[in-house]
C-alpha positions in Angstrom: -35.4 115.2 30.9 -34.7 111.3 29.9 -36.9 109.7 31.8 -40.5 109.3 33.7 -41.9 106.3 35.9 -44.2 106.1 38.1 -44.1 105.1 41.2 -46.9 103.5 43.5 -46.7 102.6 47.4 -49.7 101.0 49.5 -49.7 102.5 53.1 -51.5 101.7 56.2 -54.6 100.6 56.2 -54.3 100.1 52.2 -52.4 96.5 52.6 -55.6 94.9 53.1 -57.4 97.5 50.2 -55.1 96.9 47.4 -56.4 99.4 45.1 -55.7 102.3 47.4 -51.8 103.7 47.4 -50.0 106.2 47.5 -48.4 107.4 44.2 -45.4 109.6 42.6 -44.0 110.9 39.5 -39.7 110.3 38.8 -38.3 112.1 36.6 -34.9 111.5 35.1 -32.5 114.1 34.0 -29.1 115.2 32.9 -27.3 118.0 34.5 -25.3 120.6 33.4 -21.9 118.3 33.3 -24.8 115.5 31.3 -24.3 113.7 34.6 -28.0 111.2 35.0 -29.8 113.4 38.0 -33.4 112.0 39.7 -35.9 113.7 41.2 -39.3 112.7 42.3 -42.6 114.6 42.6 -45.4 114.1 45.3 -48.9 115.3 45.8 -49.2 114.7 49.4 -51.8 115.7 52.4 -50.3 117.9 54.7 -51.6 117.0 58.3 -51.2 118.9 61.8 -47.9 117.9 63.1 -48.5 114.7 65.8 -51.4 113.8 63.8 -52.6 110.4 62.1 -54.2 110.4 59.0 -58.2 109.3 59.7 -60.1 107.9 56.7 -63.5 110.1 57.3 -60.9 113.3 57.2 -59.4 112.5 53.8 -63.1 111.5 52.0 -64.4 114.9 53.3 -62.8 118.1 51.7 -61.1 120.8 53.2 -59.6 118.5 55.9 -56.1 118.4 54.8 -54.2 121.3 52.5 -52.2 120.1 49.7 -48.9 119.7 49.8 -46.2 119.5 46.9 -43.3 118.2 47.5 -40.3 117.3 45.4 -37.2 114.8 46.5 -34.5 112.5 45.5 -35.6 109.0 45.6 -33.4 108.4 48.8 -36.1 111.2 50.1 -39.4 109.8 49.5 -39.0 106.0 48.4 -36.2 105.0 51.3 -38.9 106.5 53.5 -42.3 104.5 52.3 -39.7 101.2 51.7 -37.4 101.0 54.4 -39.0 102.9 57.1 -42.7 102.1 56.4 -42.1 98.7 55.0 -44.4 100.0 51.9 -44.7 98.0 49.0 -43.4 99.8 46.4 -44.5 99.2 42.3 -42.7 101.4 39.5 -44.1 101.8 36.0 -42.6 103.6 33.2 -44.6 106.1 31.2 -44.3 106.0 27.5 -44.3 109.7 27.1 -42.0 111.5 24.3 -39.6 114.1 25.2 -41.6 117.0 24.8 -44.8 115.2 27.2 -42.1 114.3 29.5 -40.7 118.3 29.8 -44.5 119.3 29.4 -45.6 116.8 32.7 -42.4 118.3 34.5 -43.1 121.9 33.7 -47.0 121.3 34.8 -46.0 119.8 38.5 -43.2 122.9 38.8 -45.7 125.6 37.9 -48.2 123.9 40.4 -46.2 123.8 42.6 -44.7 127.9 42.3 -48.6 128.7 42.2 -49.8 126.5 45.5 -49.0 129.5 48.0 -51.4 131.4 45.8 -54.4 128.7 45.7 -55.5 127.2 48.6 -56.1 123.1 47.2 -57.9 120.8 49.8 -56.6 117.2 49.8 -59.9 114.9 49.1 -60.1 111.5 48.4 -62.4 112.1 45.4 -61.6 115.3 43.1 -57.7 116.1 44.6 -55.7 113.1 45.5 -52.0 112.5 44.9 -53.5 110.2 42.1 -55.9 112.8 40.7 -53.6 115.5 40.7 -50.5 113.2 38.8 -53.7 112.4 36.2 -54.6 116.2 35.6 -50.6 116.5 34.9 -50.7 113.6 32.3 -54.0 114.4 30.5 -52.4 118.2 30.2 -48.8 116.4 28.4 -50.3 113.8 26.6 -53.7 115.4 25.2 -55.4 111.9 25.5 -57.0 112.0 28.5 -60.1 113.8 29.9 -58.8 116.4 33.0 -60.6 113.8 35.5 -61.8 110.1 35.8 -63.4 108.5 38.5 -60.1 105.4 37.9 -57.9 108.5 39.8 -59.5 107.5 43.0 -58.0 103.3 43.0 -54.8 102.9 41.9 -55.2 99.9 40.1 -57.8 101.2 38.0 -55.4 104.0 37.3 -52.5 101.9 35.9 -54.9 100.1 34.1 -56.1 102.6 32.8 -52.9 103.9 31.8 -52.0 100.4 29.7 -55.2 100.7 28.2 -54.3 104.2 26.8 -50.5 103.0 26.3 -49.1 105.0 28.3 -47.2 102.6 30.5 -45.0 100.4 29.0 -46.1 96.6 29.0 
């Protein structure tokens, strides 16, 4: 693994509440001929099929299951950008090698385990925000497991430049 960025998208309602979005982890890689390979991790609520996401439901737990989800960026940023007209906002992590293989291995054993554990999506303790955090804090050993910035995005990156973490 070469490479990680995050990436941040505002959707819906969130245009007008800039510190809410949605957000994802890319991870760069060479394959077995060393050709550059991306893939991109999501933390997303899985709804009933036909059904709009409804603020009250995501602040109140066990509304939504989690979902894990893992794509090329064609897969989940064409989506939010060209279908969705999302902003989108990247930001690359200043992780080593070893944090970098040590964030990718956390999100893969997540998500081999989330058949096994039931997670609730909830717009306080287990957000797509929270749950990229929790991965982080594990890699990089600098951060507490949870922090209240995990709910806004912007307090998140922040957060992150504060800690260097993101490159300025």
């Amino acid at each position: 693994i070469t490479g990680c960025r995050i990436y941040q998208s505002t959707f819906g309602y969130s245009k007008h509440v800039f510190m809410l979005a949605h957000c994802m982890v890319w991870f760069l890689y060479k394959n077995a001929q060393w050709e550059q390979q991306e893939v991109i991790f999501s933390i997303e609520a899985r709804r009933p099929a036909g059904e709009s996401y409804k603020l009250r439901k995501w602040v109140i737990p066990w509304m939504y299951k989690s979902m894990y989800t893992w794509g090329t960026p064609s897969d989940l940023l064409s989506l939010r950008k060209h279908v969705w007209h999302d902003p989108l906002e990247s930001y690359d992590l200043t992780l080593s090698a070893k944090q970098t293989q040590d964030l990718f291995v956390f999100y893969a054993h997540r998500t081999n385990n989330a058949h096994h554990e039931n997670k609730w999506y909830n717009a306080i303790r287990h957000n797509c925000l929270s749950d990229l955090h929790r991965g982080i804090a594990y890699s990089t050993k600098k951060l507490s497991a949870w922090t209240i910035r995990s709910v806004f995005s912007t307090w998140y990156i922040s957060h992150l430049k504060r800690k260097g973490l993101i490159k300025s």
